[in-house]
C-alpha positions as CSV (number, residue, x, y, z in Angstrom):
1,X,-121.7,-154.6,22.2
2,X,-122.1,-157.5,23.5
3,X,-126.1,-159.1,24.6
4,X,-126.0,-159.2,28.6
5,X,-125.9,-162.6,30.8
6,X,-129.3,-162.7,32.3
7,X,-129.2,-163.8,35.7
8,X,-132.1,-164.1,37.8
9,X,-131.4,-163.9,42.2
10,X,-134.3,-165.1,44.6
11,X,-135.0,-162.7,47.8
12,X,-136.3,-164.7,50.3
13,X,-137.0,-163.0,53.2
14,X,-138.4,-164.7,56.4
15,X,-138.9,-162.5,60.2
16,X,-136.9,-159.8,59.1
17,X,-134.0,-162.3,57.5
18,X,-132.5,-162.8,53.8
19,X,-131.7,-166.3,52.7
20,X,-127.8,-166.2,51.0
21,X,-126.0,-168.4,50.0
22,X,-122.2,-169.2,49.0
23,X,-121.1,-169.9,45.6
24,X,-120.5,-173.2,45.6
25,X,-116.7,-175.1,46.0
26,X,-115.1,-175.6,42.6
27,X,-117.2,-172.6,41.2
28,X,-115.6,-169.1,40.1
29,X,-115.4,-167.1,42.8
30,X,-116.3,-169.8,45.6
31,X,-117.2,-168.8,49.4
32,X,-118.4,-165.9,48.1
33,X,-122.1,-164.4,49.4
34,X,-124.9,-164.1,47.2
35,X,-128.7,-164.1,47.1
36,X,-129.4,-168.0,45.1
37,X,-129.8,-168.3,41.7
38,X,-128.8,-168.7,38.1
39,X,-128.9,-168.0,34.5
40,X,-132.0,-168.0,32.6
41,X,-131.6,-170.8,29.8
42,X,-132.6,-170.2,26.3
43,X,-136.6,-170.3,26.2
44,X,-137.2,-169.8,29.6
45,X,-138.9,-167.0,31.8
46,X,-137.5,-165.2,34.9
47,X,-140.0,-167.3,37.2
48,X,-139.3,-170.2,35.5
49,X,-135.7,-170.0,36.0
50,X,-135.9,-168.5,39.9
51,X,-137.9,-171.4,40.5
52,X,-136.0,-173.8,38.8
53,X,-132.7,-172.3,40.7
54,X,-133.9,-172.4,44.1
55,X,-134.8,-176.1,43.7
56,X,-132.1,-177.4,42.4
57,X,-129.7,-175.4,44.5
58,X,-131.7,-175.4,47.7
59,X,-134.7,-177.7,47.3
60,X,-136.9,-175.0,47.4
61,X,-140.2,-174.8,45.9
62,X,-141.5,-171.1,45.3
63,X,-144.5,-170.4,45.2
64,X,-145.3,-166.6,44.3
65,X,-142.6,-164.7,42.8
66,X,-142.6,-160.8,42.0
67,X,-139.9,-158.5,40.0
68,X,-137.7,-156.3,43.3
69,X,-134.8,-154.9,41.0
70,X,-132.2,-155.0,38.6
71,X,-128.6,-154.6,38.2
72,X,-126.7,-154.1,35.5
73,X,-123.1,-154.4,35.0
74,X,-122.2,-153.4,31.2
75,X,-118.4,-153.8,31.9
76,X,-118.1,-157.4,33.1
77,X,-117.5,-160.3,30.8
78,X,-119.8,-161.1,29.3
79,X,-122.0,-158.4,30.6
80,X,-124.3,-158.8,33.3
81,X,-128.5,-158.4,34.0
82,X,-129.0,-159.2,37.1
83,X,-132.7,-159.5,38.5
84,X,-133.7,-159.7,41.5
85,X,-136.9,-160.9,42.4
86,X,-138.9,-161.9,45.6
87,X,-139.7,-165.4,45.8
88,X,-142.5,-167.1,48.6
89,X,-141.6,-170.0,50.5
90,X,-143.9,-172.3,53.0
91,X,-143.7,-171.2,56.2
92,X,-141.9,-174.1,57.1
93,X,-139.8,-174.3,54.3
94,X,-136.1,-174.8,55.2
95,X,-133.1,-174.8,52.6
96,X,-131.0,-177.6,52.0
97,X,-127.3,-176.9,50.1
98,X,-127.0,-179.7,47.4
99,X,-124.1,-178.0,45.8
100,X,-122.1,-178.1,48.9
101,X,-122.4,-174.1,49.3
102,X,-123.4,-172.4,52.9
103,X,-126.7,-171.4,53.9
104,X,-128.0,-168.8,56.4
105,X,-130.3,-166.4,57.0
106,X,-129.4,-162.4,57.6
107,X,-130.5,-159.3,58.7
108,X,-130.4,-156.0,56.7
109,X,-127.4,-155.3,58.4
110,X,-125.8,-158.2,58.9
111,X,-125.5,-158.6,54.9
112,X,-123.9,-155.8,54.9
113,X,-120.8,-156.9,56.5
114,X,-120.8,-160.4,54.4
115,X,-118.2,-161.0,51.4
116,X,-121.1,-160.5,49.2
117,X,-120.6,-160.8,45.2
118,X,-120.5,-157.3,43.9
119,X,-123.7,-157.1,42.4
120,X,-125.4,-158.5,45.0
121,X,-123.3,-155.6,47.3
122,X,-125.0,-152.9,45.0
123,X,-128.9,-154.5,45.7
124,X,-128.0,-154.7,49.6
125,X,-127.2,-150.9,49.7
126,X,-130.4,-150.2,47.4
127,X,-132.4,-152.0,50.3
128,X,-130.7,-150.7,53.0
129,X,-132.0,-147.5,51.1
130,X,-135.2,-148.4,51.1
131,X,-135.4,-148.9,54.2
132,X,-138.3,-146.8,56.4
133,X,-135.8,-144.5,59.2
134,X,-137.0,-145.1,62.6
């Protein structure tokens, strides 16, 4: 069996709202919802690589970053490990899309109505689980 893809997705979330964003044109599966980020290159840690994602994607810099979740897709190819993890941003910090992707900023629910990657599907009904009830 093949060694999974690891593949590290930064949670942002600002006044009750989830930065996404689209894959990017010319990329595989284009248009597409997900939360930012990458794969982790040879050498490098999960921080290091959400960090260096959301910069060079969004020029972001994150400051604190903490371990949410993972999903795990054995049957894709190659197979996937995908980690999510909650990133920090300045206050005032504001994306910018230098891959020529779409940006925005979502409630709980209104991701759940976006055409989101299907991994990043699975995590939104995990926190829609998590979620106190009123």
């Amino acid at each position: 069996m093949a060694l999974p893809l690891l593949v590290c997705a930064g949670v942002v979330c600002r006044g009750g709202r989830y930065l996404l964003a689209t894959r990017p044109p010319g990329s595989r599966l284009a248009g597409r919802w997900e939360f930012p980020g990458g794969k982790v290159v040879d050498g490098e840690s999960l921080v290091d690589c959400i960090r260096r994602e959301l910069c060079e994607e969004l020029g972001l810099s994150v400051g604190a970053v903490a371990p949410l979740d993972v999903v795990e897709f054995p049957e894709a190819e190659p197979p996937l490990r995908l980690h999510f993890l909650t990133c920090a941003l300045e206050a005032t910090a504001e994306p910018v899309a230098h891959e020529g992707q779409r940006v925005g900023w979502f409630t709980l629910t209104e991701l759940q109505s976006l055409d989101l990657l299907p991994a990043d599907r699975l995590f939104v009904e995990r926190l829609v689980g998590r979620r106190p009830q009123p």
